[in-house]
C-alpha positions in Angstrom: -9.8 12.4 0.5 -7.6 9.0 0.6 -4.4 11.3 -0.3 -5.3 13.7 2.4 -5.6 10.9 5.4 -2.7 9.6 4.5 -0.7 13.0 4.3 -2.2 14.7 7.0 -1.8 12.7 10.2 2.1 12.4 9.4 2.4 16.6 10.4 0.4 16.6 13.5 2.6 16.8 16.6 1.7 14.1 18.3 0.3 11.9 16.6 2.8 12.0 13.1 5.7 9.7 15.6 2.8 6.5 16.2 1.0 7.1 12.5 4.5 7.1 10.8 5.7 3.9 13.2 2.7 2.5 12.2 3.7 2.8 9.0 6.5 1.4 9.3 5.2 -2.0 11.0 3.0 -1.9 7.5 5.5 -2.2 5.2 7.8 -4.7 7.1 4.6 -7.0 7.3 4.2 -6.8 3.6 8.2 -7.3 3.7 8.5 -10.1 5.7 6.1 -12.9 4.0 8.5 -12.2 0.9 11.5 -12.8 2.8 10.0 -15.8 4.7 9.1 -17.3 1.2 12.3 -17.2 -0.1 13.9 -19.3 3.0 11.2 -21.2 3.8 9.8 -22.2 -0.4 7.3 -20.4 -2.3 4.6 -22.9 -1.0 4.7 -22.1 2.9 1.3 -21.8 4.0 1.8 -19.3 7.0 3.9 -16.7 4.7 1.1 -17.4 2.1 -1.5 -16.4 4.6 0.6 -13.5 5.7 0.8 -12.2 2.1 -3.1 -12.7 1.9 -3.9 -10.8 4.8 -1.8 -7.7 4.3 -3.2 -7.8 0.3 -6.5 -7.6 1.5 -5.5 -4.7 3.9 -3.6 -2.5 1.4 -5.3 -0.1 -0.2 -6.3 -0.6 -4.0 -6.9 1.0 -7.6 -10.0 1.8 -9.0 -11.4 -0.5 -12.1 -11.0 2.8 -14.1 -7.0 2.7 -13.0 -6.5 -0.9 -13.5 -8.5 -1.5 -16.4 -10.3 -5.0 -17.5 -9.8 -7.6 -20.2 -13.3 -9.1 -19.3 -15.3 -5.7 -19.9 -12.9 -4.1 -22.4 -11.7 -1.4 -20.3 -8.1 0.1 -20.8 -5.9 0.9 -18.2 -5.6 4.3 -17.5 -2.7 4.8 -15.7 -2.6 9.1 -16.3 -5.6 9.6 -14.1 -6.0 11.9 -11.1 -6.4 9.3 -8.9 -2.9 8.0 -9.6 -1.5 11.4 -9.3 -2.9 11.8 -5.6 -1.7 8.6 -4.6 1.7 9.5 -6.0 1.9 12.8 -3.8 0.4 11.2 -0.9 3.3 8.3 -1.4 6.2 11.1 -1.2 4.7 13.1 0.9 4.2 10.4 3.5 7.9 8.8 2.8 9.9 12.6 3.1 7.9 12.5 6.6 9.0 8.7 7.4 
């Protein structure tokens, strides 16, 4: 469902030009703290917040993708879920 929300909305008509904008503003906010960080030292505290905030906005792997050292899980980086994202990811950037 996650890989279809974020395909979809980039081939409708009129919405695809503000979702893929949107986009857009996304990736240069995750862009940006970086940048800042390297001008500005790695201990800034507003580029630090930045990079916080769009962290906690992005979109994440399950525990079954990521895998644990606490609870002895391996990684499993060959799952389904990793394929979707992966089409969703090109799908969304040929659009872009």
């Amino acid at each position: 469902m996650r890989a279809a929300a974020q395909i979809v909305p980039a081939f409708i008509p009129g919405v695809a030009p503000i979702y893929i904008g949107g986009r857009v503003i996304l990736s240069l906010s995750e862009l940006i703290p970086t940048i800042g960080k390297i001008f500005a030292g790695s201990n800034n505290e507003f580029f630090s917040n930045l990079e916080a905030f769009n962290k906690a906005m992005s979109f994440s792997s399950s525990d079954y993708v990521q895998g644990s050292a606490e609870s002895g899980m391996d990684s499993h980086i060959w799952s389904m879920e990793t394929a979707l994202k992966l089409i969703a990811d090109v799908f969304t950037q040929l659009e872009e």
